[in-house]
Phi, psi and omega in degrees: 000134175289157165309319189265357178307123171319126173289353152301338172284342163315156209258345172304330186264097181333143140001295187278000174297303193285002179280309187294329174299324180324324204266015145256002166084019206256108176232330198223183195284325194309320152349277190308315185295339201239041179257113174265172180305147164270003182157154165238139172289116172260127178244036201276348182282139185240114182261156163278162179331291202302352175256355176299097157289121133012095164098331139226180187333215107196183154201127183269186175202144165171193185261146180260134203229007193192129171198139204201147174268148172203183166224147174303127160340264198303306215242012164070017192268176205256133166248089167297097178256148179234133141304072182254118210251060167279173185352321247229326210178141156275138173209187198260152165220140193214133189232104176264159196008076162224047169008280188308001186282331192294346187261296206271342199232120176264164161321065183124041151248170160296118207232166165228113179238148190242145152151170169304163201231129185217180211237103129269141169053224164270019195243129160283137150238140155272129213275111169057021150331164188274176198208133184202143168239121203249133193229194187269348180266347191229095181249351168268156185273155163222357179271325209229211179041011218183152174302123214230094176346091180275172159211190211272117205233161169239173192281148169078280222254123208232179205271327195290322173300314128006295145343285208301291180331274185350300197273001156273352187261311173325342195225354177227027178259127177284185192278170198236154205272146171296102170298334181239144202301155199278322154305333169282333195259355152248024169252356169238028145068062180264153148301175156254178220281328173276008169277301177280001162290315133339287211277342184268298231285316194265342229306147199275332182192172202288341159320293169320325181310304203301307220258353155299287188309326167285300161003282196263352165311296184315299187311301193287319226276329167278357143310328162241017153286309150334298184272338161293308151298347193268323185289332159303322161325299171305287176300345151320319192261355193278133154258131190229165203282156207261090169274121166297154190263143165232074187307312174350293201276342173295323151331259187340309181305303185304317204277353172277341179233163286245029164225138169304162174242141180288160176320317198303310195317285190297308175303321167293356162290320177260350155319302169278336156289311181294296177341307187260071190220294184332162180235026164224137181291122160317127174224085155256152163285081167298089195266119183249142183280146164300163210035021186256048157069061171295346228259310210266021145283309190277350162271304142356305175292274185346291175314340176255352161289320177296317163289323150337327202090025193241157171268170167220159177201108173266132171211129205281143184268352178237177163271008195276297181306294185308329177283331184282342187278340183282326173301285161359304210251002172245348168300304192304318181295304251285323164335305190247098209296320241248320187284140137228089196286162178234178226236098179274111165322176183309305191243129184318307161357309192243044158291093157333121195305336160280356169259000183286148181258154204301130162317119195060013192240156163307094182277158166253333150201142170261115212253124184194199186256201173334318215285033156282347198248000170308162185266335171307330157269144184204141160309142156254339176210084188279088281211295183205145187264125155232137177229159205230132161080058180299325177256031161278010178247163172246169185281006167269333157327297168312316181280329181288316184293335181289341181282339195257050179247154173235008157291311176299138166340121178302150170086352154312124169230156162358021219333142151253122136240130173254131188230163207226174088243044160260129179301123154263127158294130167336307184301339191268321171294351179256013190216301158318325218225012184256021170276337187300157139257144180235139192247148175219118198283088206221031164249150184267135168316157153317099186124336163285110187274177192272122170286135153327082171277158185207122147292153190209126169263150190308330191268031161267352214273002192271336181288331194258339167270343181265012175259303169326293212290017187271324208271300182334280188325320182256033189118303195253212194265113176223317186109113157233143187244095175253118200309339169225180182251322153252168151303141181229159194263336178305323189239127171272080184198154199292121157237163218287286168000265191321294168344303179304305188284344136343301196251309158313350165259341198262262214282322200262011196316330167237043164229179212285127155221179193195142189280134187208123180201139200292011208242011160287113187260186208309307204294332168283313162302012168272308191325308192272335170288333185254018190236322162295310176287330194269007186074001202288320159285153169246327204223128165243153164228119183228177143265200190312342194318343169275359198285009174235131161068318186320118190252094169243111197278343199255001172281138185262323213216140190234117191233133184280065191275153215022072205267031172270357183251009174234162171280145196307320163341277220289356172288281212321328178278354177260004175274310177282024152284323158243214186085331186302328232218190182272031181239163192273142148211162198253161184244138162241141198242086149316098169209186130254036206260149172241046202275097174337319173285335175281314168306301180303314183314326188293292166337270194312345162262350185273317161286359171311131166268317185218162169315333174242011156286335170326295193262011146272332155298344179266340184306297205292327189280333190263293190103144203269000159271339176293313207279303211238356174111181150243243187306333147311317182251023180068007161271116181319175179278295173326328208228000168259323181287001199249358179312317221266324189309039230298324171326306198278335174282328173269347162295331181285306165324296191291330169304338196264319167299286186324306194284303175287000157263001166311282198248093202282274206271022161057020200305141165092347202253039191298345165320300201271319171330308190285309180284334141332290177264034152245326152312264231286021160234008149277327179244050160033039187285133143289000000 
């Protein structure tokens, strides 16, 4: 049977099977073979009867010496019992509505039965065993007896029908050419890939599993280790234009302004200048913790394209970010008279006559959202791209704006820069993110203070709001955060609606507050945002809807209610909301959960110095499929768990590097090729 064979053509899988396999991402055999287990039971110890306790687990072997159907008293459900007999004892076996065993398991076969061992009365029974019937043709087990596979199911399909395919397909599938070189794998002592596909579905013992299961973690992981290199390559060879650095004005620029820049500032500044210094296109990653000065780096780059003779197109994933990145850069600019960037709207269409840009005259850089990628709008000479929060954007988006220069050389594409503040763990950054060169911001300005953090149980909350009005009353600014926008009857937790009006009738009635929610539309949530950044507001009440990017230099106090309902990321971006400006300011983590796992998640933010210790404590506390997808994001279930593995990621990072410097074009490898440039078009590497 081929590999591409649909898996409605088994000839075992029903229609509604092969529907239902859909929703596990299951279309062809290859699939199936390469659905691994999420864990195994182990039933490989076989006891005699006569040792069977009470209360546990066990698994026996013997003759059905008896067997017979009945229905339950009360509840009419249909009952199957077996009588099984070895060397040593007899015992019971009981099964509710399952009717049909009584069709497959007869008088005088052999059985292998797993399951719990419980007590009636004075009689032992095993409760609902796992079940298997051993002939001469078929004497090994795949339910019972044996380190025995669960896998990952869907409704109508269990792991025991799984068992069943699976180890029919293993033997009538053709063989799959080995992704990986035959040196590697006796230099990391691997089976080979239809030895180990036998051994993670089947394995004789748990070692074999564990070293199946490393087996093919290292494959996918070095697949896209691959593809991430090779796609850096590539851009290495694409040619883009050579911007000279002009320290004069780069002096000047710095020295006007009204702050010093930390070291990390200036050394990743000049970094990304010898970068567009290059005749190959720049692709960096800028990662910064918030507020620690990505803005005024990428403006440093803009300014030396722009003297250069080049356009920029900075682009913002909201207009709330774009109007503030347009301040931001004209504020930075407002010295260097020559420079002025303009403000593109959502839709070219709906240009305000003061954001519109001037006629016939040249912008140099243009700051805006998507409606940079309109087809009305274009470059004449497009230099360098910065996009802020690069994965909100997708990559054909990206490939349009790099398209829209009409000047640049053919076969000429752009600098790239991307700036982040979400923290990458290192294992993500050598594998997601690894076409990227990554720059790290990991100094804070000068003069930034450490936010406060606090847990808080509710019936503090009257202590905590009466500290707001303290912080109001002197100025400044605060944030309250609620996890739904109404009542639910479904949740126990606080919503911003109801809340608002709590508090805008009550404790805060006589200060200015406003309602912010996502079920709002845009043009009234800009409204209310921008009415919070200009001070017009003193106190928003939101959901989540803040949680990206928003720069209120006069906000203090970030206060969280039920904040066991958001995940550590979405506290830490709801934290940096204040803290931006010179006054201390606080975070209150509002909850009442007394969940251990919540407590630590709390814990860990409230003691985090920075964003990415964070977010190596959420790697390890959560697991990098909950945190970052699986197979949505193009990472296998194996290669998503091997994230928390920093060993295994950097044995694979060197193996990948080793190889391609062997083998720059992978000549001979069509195996590893072919899974290579199917990775590299599930994780859009460029």
């Amino acid at each position: 049977m081929k590999h591409s064979t649909p898996v409605a053509q088994i000839a075992r899988i029903k229609p509604l099977y092969a529907k239902r396999l859909k929703k596990l991402n299951i279309k062809e055999v290859a699939d199936l073979l390469f659905h691994f287990p999420a864990r195994y039971e182990d039933f490989s110890e076989i006891i005699p009867i006569e040792q069977v306790r009470a209360g546990n687990k066990v698994t026996v072997e013997g003759k059905v010496i008896e067997l017979k159907q009945s229905r339950t008293w009360k509840k009419k459900m249909a009952l199957t019992e077996a009588v099984v007999k070895d060397e040593t004892s007899v015992i019971k076996a009981i099964w509710f509505n399952q009717p049909y065993l009584a069709r497959v398991m007869q008088e005088g076969a052999r059985v292998v039965l797993s399951g719990k061992a419980a007590l009636r009365g004075n009689e032992l029974y095993l409760s609902s065993p796992t079940h298997e019937i051993k002939t001469i043709s078929q004497n090994e087990t795949i339910h019972t007896g044996r380190l025995v596979p669960v896998y990952p199911e869907t409704a109508g399909v269990s792991s025991r029908w799984f068992r069943y395919i699976i180890s029919n397909l293993l033997t009538a599938t053709d063989k799959f050419e080995d992704p990986l070189p035959k040196e590697l794998r006796d230099e990391k002592k691997f089976s080979e890939i239809n030895e180990a596909l036998a051994q993670i579905h089947f394995p004789k013992s748990k070692e074999e599993a564990k070293r199946a299961k490393y087996r093919f973690a290292f494959e996918e992981l070095l697949t896209i280790q691959l593809a991430a290199l090779l796609a850096k390559k590539k851009l290495r060879n694409s040619a883009a234009p050579s911007i000279q650095t002009n320290v004069k004005l780069t002096k000047q620029f710095v020295s006007s302004l009204p702050y010093e820049l930390t070291e990390s500032q200036r050394k990743i500044a000049w970094r990304i200048l010898k970068d567009m210094e290059e005749q190959h296109a720049m692709n960096r990653l800028l990662e910064g913790d918030v507020g620690s000065g990505k803005t005024v780096v990428a403006a440093i780059a803009a300014l030396n394209a722009v003297d250069a003779g080049y356009q920029v197109a900075f682009m913002a994933p909201t207009e709330i970010l774009a109007e503030q990145h347009y301040k931001n850069f004209t504020e930075l600019f407002s010295h260097l008279n020559s420079h002025r960037p303009y403000l593109l709207n959502r839709c070219i269409e709906l240009y305000t006559h003061s954001k519109k840009p001037p006629k016939n005259k040249r912008v140099d850089i243009a700051i805006g959202t998507h409606a940079l990628i309109q087809k009305r709008v274009q470059f004449e000479n497009l230099g360098l791209i910065v996009i802020d929060e690069q994965h909100r954007f997708g990559v054909a988006q990206r490939a349009e704006l790099q398209a829209k220069s009409n000047k640049l050389k053919a076969g000429h594409v752009p600098h790239f820069l991307s700036m982040t503040a979400t923290p990458i763990p290192r294992t993500l950054a050598l594998t997601a993110y690894g076409d990227l060169d990554i720059s790290v911001l990991r100094e804070m300005p000068l003069g930034r203070r450490q936010i406060k953090t606090r847990i808080v149980p509710s019936d503090e909350r009257k202590a905590v709001y009466e500290f707001i009005k303290k912080e109001l009353t002197a100025g400044r600014q605060a944030f309250v955060i609620f996890p739904l926008i109404e009542e639910s009857k479904v949740l126990d937790a606080k919503a911003a609606v109801t809340e608002f009006e709590n508090l805008s009738k009550g404790i805060f009635k006589n200060y200015r507050l406003a309602l912010l929610h996502g079920r709002m539309k845009s043009g009234k949530k800009e409204e209310i945002m921008k009415n919070f950044m200009e001070g017009n507001l003193q106190m928003l009440v939101s959901t989540s809807v803040v949680e990206v990017g928003i720069d209120v230099p006069n906000a203090t106090v970030m206060i969280i209610e039920n904040a066991d309902r958001f995940g550590l990321a979405q506290l830490y971006q709801f934290r940096g909301r204040v803290g931006r400006g010179p006054h201390q300011s606080y975070c209150f983590l509002l909850t009442d959960s007394d969940s251990s796992s919540v407590r630590r998640r709390l814990r860990a933010l409230e003691a985090a110095k920075n964003g990415f210790e964070l977010a190596e404590y959420d790697l390890r506390l959560r697991g990098p499929g909950e945190i970052y997808g699986n197979e949505q994001s193009g990472f296998g279930d194996l290669a998503t768990q091997a994230l928390t593995d920093a060993r295994l990621i950097e044995e694979v990072h060197e193996a990948a590097e080793k190889l391609l410097e062997n083998n720059p074009n992978l000549n001979g490898l069509s195996a590893l090729t072919s899974r290579v440039h199917k990775k590299q078009q599930k994780l859009h590497f460029e």
